[in-house]
Structure formats: structure tokens, C-alpha cells
N, C-alpha and C positions, 0 to 999 in steps of 0.2 A: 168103042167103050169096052167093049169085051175082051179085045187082045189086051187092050192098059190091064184092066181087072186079071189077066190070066198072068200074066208079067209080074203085078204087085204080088200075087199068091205064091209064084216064084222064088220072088226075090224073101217073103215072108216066112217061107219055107227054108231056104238056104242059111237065112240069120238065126231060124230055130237051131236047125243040125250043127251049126260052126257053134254057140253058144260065147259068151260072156268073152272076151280078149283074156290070153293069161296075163297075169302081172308080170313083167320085168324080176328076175333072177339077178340078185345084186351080186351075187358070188360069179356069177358065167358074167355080168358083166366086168366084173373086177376081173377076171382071168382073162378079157379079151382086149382090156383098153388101158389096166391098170397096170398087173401084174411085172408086167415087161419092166418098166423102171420100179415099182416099190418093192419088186424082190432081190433087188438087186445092191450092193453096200456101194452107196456115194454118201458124202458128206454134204451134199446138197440136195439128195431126194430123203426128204422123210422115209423109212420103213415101215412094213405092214404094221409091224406091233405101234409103233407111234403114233400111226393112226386110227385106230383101235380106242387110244386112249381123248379119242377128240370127241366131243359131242357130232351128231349126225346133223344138225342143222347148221355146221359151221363148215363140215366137210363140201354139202350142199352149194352154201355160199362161194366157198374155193372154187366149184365148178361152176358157178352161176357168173359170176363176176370177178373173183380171185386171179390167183397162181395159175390155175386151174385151167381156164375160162377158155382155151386153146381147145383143151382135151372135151371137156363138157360141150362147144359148138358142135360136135361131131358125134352127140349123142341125143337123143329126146329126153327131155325132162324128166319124163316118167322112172329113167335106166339110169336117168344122175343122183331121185330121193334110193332107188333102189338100192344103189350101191353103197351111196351116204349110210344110210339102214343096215346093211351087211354090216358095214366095217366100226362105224363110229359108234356112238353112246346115248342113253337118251338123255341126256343132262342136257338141261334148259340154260341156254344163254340170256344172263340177267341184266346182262350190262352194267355201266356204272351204276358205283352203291351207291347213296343217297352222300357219305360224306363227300364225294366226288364235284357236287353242284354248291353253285355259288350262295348263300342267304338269301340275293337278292336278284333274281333273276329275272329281271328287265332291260332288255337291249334298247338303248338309245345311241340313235346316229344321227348329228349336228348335221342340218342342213348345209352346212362350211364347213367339214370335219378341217382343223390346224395340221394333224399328221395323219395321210394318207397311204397307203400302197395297195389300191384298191383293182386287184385282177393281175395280172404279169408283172406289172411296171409303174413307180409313183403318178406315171402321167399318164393322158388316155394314150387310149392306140391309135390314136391321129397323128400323135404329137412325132417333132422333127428326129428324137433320139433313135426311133427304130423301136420303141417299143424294150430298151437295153437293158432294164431290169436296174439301173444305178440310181442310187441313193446320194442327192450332194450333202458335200461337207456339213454346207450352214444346216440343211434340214433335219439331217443325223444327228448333229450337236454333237458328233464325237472326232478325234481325234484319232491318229493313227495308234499314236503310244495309248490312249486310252483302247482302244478295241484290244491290244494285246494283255489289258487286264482285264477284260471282262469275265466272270464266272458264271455258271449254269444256274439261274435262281428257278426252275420248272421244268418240268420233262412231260409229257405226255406221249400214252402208248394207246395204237389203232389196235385193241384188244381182236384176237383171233386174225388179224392179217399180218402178211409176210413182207408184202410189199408196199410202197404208198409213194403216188406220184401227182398230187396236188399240192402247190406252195401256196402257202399260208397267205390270207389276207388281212391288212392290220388298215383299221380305221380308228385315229383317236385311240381309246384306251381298248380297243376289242379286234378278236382275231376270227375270223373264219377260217375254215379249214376241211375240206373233203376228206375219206376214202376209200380205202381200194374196195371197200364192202358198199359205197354207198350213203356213210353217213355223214351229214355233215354237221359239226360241230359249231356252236357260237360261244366263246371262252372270253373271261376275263384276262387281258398283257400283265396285268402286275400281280397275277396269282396263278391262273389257267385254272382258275375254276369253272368249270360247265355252267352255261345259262341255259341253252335247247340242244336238244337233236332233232335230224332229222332224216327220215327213212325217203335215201330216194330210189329211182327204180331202176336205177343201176351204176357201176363204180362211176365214182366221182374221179376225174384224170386232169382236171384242169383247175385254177385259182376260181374261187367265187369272185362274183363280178358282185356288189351293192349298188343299184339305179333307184332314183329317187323318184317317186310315186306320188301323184295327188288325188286322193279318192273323192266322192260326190260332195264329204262334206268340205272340203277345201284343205281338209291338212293333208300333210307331208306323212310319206311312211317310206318305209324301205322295200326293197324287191332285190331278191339274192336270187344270179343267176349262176348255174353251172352246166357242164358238158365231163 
């Protein structure tokens, strides 16, 4: 019992004299992990001042999940808000504005949805095609010479990311859609107005999957899976 007791005074003594961890130096870590490419002029590396002008919670994100996310494995958390903090701004990201979302933002999904493309490919991933990602004729309803008139009626932008590698899921009249930050999206097809978002806990790189759910009281609901 006395050697333990003489050990903890030790060790209680050592934690006094060291004192408190320093924080992470966002500048020494920019000059050791960063500096190498954003000082440098390519037309595909942002430059220091560019980034400068970014909020720090978005820089963050790039390291957490992003562009980034190579560089940021290779450093502790702590040394990724640090450097975010040197470099970026503290401007609060608001995300979409309110005119953004749709009046009526209730998701319903037909137990039978008529027009599918739910995950990769119209069909499951059992199915004989391989999983081919094709759409036939009858269920497109379009035409060859029709697709070469089609026009862009909707755009939507994954605000603050650069990259984005989740394809869209469309059931019936509504689309889900991941990204590179994380979020995943539930839009109206004939406007892409926002119904929800949703914060997941890290980039979203694949199609949502929608499986259909029966809770205790016996109705149907939906369950959105991603990776």
C-alpha cells in the first residue's frame, strides 16, 4: 500500500511541474503540413489568401471529411480546428436560406413507389443486370430524340464543398442525395426545393438506399441508409 501511495505522489508531482498541454500553433502547423502546396501557384491548389477568406468551420470540414481529409488523417484534431483558426474567418455557416425549402415539407414514400431508382440501380442488387445502373425505355418514357431536347429545369449546389461523389436517389416524385460534407438532402424532382437535412457523421460517398419499416404500431415508414 505504501509503494502504490509513494508512485501516485510521483506521478502527482510530475503532472504539477509539466502543467496544462499547450494548444496546437495553427501557424507551425500550416508551415508543416500546409504550406508546401498552398504557397505555391497551381490552378488547382487554392492559395493562402483564398483561404483566408473561408470561414474556419468550413476549412475544418475540408480536413474532417472533404478535399482535405488525406492531409487532416495525418494530424489530431486538435492541429486541424488550430490551423482552420489561423487561417480561415469566423463567419458562421447558415446554410440554406429559408427561401431554399419547400412550403410543405413532408416526405411521403408509397409503399409501391411507380418510378424508382432507389440506391445504384432501378433494381435491387440481387437482381440479373449486375447492378448496371440502366434505365429501360418503357420506364424513362423517353425517347432518344427526346433526351437531346431536354433542358436544365434545377441546379442545386453542395455549398462549401469541392467535390461530391454520391448519385442521386429518386423515388416517385423525391430525390435524396448525400455529400462530400455529410449532408444529406431530401428535395422535391419537379422544383428541388428542400424538405430536411441531415447532419451525418461523416461524408456521405454512396446512393441512399430507402427500406421500408414497420414500427410497433403497425404502419409503414421509411429508413434511409447510406455509407
Amino acid at each position: 500500500m505504501r509503494f502504490v501511495f509513494v508512485l501516485s505522489c510521483f506521478a502527482a508531482l510530475a503532472s504539477a511541474q509539466s502543467g496544462p498541454a499547450a494548444s496546437p500553433n495553427g501557424e507551425a502547423v500550416y508551415q508543416k503540413k500546409c504550406s508546401g502546396c498552398h504557397e505555391q501557384t497551381s490552378d488547382r491548389i487554392p492559395p493562402r489568401e483564398a483561404l483566408q477568406k473561408l470561414p474556419a468551420t468550413r476549412i475544418v470540414r475540408a480536413l474532417d471529411t472533404g478535399a482535405m481529409m488525406a492531409v487532416g488523417f495525418t494530424i489530431s484534431r486538435d492541429d486541424r480546428i488550430a490551423v482552420a483558426n489561423y487561417l480561415g474567418t469566423k463567419d458562421v455557416i447558415t446554410g440554406p436560406p429559408p427561401s431554399a425549402f419547400c412550403k410543405n415539407r413532408d416526405v411521403k414514400i408509397a409503399a409501391n413507389p411507380k418510378f424508382v431508382w432507389n440506391g445504384w440501380s432501378p433494381g435491387p442488387f440481387s437482381n440479373t443486370s449486375g447492378n448496371a445502373r440502366f434505365q429501360p425505355a418503357d420506364v424513362a418514357g423517353l425517347s432518344i430524340d427526346q433526351v437531346r431536347g431536354l433542358k436544365l429545369k434545377w441546379a442545386f449546389g453542395f455549398e462549401g464543398d469541392v467535390s461530391a461523389f454520391a448519385p442521386p436517389t429518386v423515388i416517385d416524385g423525391q430525390v435524396f442525395v448525400g455529400s462530400a460534407a455529410g449532408l444529406i438532402h431530401a428535395m422535391r424532382a419537379d422544383t428541388g426545393c428542400l424538405q430536411w437535412i441531415f447532419q451525418a457523421n461523416g461524408s456521405v460517398r454512396t446512393a441512399i438506399v430507402s427500406v421500408a419499416q414497420r414500427n410497433t404500431t403497425g404502419n409503414h415508414h421509411a429508413c434511409f441508409l447510406a455509407t
